[in-house]
N, C-alpha and C positions, 0 to 999 in steps of 0.2 A: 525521407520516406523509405520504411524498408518494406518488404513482401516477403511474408512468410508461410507457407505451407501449412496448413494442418494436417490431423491426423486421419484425418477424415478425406482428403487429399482435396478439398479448393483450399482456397488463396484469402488471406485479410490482408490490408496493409497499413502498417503501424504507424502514426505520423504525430507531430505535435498537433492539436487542436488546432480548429479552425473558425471561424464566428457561424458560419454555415452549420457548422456540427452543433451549438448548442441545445438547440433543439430538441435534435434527437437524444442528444446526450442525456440533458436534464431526465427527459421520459424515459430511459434508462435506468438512469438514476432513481427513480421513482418506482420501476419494476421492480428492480434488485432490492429494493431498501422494504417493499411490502413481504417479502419474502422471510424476511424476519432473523435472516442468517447473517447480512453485515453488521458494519456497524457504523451505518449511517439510522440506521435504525425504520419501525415503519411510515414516517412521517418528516420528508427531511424539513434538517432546521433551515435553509434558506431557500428564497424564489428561484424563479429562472430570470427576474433582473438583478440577481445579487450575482448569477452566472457570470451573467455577462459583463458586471462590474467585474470581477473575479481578472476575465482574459482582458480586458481595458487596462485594469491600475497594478497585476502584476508583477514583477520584474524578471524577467526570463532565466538573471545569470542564477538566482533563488528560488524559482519557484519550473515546473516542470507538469504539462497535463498532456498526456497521450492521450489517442483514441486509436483502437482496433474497429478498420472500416472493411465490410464486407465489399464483395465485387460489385452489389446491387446500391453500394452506399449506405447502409444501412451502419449505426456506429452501436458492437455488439461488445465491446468491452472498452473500459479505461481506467488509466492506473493516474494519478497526481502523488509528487513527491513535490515538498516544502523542506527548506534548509532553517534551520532554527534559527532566528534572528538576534538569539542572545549571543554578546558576543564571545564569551568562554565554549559557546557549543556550536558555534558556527561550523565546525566539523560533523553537525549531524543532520539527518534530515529524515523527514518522517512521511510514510508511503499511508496511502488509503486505496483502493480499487474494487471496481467489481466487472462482472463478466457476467452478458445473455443466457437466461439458463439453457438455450439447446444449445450454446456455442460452448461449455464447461465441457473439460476435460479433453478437450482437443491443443491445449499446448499455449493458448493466448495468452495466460495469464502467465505463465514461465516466459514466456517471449517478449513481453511488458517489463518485467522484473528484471531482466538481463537488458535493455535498453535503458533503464532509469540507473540500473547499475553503473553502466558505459558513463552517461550523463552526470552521473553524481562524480565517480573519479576525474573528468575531465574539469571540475571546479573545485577539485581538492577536500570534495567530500569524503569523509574516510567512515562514517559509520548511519548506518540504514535499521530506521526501528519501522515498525508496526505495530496494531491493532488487532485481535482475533477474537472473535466470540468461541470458547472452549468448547461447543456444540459443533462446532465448522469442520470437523474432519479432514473434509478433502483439502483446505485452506491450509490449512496447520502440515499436512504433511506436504504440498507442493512448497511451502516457507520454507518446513525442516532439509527438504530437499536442496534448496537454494542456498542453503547454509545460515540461516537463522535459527539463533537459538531461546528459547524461552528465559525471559531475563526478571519477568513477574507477574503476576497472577492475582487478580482481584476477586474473591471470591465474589460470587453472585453478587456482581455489581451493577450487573444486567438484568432489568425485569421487564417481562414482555406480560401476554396474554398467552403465551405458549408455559410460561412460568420463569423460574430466575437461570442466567445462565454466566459464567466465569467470563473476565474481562483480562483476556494473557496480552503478553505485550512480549515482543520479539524480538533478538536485535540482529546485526551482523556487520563485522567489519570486515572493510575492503582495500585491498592494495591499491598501488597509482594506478592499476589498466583495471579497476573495476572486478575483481576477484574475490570470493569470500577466503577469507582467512582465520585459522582459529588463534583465540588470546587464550592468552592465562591473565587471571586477573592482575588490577595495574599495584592496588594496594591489600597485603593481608589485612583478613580481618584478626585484630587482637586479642584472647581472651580474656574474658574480664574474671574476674576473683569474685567467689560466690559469697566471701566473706563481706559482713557490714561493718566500715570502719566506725568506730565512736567516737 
């Protein structure tokens, strides 16, 4: 468990999930998601017994669920990181999160993301993608901040009742202590000849 200060100056403490917490979580979960800004979307697709299936048949060394717990208990953010199970991409693993809207912009969701970091390097995880709806502003740039870079972009592949919104996808790679690092790509792309053989 760690304690981390906001900016706001009380205290959350960031900890693996708990069976106690699901609860709260899920209806968290259900907050953020009517909101219409992640992308879990307004309707999530599982129960709160698929929840609890979830922390049951897990496996810890692959799968990773924080929760940011207020001093009162209350669970006002959480981030889940999965490791790919194929096994050529076992090196990567894919982040989802959200965060209480009065709790945003106090640091939680940066203090989540540098913890799953830690955690990804310490099982030889070396690369961290994500999810972003193109509308999410303040998302997008605590990502770009963290060293993710936009790796692709689905036009309006998102359609709400607010109307259609860009489906980006983020990536970043990390050193063994958990660090972003910039690449250069691994293969050039090749020109191809405009000409049509016959």
């Amino acid at each position: 468990m760690k304690t981390v200060t906001l900016r706001n100056g009380e205290t959350v403490s960031l900890r693996t999930w708990q069976e106690q917490d699901i609860p709260k979580l899920y209806q968290l979960m259900e907050r953020v998601g009517k909101e219409g800004q992640v992308m879990l979307g307004s309707k999530l697709p599982f129960g709160l017994e698929q929840l609890y299936q979830q922390f049951y048949y897990t496996m810890p060394n692959n799968h990773l669920t924080l929760v940011a717990v207020t001093a009162e208990g209350d669970v006002c953010g959480w981030l889940r990181c999965d490791r790919s199970m194929v096994p050529w991409m076992g090196h990567n693993a894919t982040i989802w999160m959200g965060i209480d809207s009065p709790s945003r912009g106090q640091g939680i969701g940066e203090a989540l993301i540098k913890e799953a970091f830690s955690w990804a390097a310490e099982r030889g995880i070396e690369r961290v993608e994500l999810g972003v709806r193109g509308s999410n502003k303040p998302a997008l740039a605590l990502y770009q901040k963290l060293g993710f870079n936009e790796e692709g972009r689905k036009m309006r592949a998102i359609k709400s009742d607010q109307g259609y919104d860009d489906d980006i996808w983020m990536g970043v790679f990390l050193d063994k202590k958990g660090t972003p690092k910039k690449l250069k790509p691994s293969v050039k792309t090749k020109k191809r000849s405009s000409k049509i053989k016959s």
